[in-house]
C-alpha positions in Angstrom: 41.0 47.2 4.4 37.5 47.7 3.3 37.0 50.0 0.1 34.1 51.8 -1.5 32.7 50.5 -5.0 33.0 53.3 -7.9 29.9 53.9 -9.2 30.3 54.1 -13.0 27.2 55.0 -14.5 23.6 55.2 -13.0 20.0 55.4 -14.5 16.8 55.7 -12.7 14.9 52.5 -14.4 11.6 52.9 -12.8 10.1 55.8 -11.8 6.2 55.9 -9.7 5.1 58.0 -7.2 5.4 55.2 -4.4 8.7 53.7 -5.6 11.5 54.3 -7.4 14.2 52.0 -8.7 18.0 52.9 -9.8 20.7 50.8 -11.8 24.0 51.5 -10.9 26.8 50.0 -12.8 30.0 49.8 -10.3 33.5 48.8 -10.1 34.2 46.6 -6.7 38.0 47.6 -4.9 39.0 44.2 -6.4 38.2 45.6 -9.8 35.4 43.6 -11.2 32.7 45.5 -12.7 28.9 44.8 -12.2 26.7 46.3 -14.5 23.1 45.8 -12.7 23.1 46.8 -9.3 20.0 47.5 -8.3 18.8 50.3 -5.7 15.2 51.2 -4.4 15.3 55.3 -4.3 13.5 55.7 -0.8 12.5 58.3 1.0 14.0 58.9 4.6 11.5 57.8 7.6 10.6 60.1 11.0 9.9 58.1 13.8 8.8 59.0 17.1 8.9 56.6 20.5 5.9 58.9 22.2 5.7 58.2 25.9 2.9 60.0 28.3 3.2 61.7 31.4 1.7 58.4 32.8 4.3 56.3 31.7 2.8 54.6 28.6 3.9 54.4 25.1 1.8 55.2 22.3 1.7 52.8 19.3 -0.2 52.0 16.6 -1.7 48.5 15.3 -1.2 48.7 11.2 -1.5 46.5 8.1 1.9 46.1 6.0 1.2 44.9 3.0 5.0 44.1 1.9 4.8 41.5 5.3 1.2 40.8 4.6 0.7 41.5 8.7 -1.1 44.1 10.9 1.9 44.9 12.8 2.5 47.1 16.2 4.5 49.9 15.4 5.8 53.3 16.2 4.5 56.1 14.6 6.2 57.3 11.7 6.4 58.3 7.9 8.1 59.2 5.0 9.5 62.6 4.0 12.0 64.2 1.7 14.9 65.8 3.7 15.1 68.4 0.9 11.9 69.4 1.4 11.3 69.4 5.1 13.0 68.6 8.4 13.3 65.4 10.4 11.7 66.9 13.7 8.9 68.9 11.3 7.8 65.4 9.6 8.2 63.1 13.1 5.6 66.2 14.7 3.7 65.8 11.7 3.4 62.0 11.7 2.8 61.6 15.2 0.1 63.7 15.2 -1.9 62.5 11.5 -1.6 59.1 12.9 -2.2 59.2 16.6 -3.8 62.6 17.3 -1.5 63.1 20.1 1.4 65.6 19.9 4.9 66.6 21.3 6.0 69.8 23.0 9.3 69.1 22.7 11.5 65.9 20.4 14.5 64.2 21.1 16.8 62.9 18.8 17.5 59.5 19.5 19.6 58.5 16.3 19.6 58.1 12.3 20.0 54.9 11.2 20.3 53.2 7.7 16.9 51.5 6.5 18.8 48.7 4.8 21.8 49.8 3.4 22.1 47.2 1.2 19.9 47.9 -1.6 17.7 51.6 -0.4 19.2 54.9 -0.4 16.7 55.9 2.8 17.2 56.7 6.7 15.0 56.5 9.7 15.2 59.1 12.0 14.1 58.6 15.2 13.1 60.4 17.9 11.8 60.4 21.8 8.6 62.6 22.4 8.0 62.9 25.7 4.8 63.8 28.1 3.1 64.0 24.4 -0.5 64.9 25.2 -3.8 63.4 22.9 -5.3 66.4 21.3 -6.8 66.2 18.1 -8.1 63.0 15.8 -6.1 60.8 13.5 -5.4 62.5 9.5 -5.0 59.5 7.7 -3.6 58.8 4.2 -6.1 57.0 1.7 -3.6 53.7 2.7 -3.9 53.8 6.4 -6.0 52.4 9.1 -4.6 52.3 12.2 -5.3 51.5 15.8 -3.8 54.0 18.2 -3.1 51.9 21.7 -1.0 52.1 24.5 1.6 50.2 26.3 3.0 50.9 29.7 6.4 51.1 29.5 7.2 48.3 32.3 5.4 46.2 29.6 7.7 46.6 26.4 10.2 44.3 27.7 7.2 41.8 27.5 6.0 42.6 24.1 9.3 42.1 22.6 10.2 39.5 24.4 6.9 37.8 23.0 7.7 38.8 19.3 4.7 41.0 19.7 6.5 43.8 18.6 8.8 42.5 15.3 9.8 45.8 13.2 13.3 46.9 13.3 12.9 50.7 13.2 10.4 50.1 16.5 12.7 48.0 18.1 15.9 50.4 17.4 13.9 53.5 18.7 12.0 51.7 21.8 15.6 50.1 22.7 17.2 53.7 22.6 14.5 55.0 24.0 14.5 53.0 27.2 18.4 53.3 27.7 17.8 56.5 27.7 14.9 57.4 30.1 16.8 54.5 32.3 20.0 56.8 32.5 18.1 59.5 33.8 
């Protein structure tokens, strides 16, 4: 059976604005200790799979520098769920980065980021019959293209490895199981 380490002792080792770095020392269930387990402190991530009355899927072309690739994405950003809710900061994204909003979100599922080494979740979200109404609010960071996809064309644009981030390709997959259900 599989057990949960002990976590010993922990210490925050770095501490910036835009990242954050713990050292845990644990006990694995066999007993051995490890002193320097290191954890990236993360923020959890809204994201929102925004589809159009018309059937298309708004996405946004933008430059990751941990990948060093402008990649297409889903719009979405950080929050702090002590701070605000899941729903608040997916409205809140999709609008700063796309200028189009949601009447009404779905929740789709939370998911771990990379439970291996970040404390984070992504959130996401299905936003249906979102309308464009306003212009992008980006952060200092961001430049992105706001484009759109008919949704018969996702298949494709996976398929092609045009589309390559996990937390898009989690959200547009239960996204399109569940508009197909319908």
């Amino acid at each position: 059976m599989v057990e949960k380490w002990t976590r010993l002792a922990s210490k925050l080792v770095f501490d910036h604005r835009w990242y954050r770095v713990r050292q845990d020392r644990v006990q694995l269930a066999n007993g051995q200790v490890v002193d320097d387990y290191f954890v990236s402190v993360r923020p959890d991530v809204a994201m929102v799979l925004p589809v159009t009355a018309a059937g298309e899927v708004v996405m946004v072309w933008q430059y990751r520098h941990g990948a060093g690739e402008i990649l297409l994405e889903l719009p979405a950003g950080t929050f702090d769920p002590q701070q605000e809710a899941a729903e608040v900061a997916a409205r809140r994204e999709l609008q700063e980065e796309t200028g189009y909003v949601a009447e009404q979100l779905e929740p789709l599922a939370t998911l771990y980021d990379n439970p291996v080494k970040d404390t984070n979740n992504v959130h996401l979200f299905l936003a249906r019959n979102v309308t464009h109404q306003g212009t992008q609010q980006l952060d200092t960071t961001e430049d992105i293209e706001v484009v759109t996809v008919p949704l018969q064309e996702i298949d494709a644009y996976i398929q092609s490895g045009k589309i390559q981030v996990a937390g898009t390709l989690s959200a547009l997959y239960l996204g399109l199981l569940r508009l197909d259900f319908e």
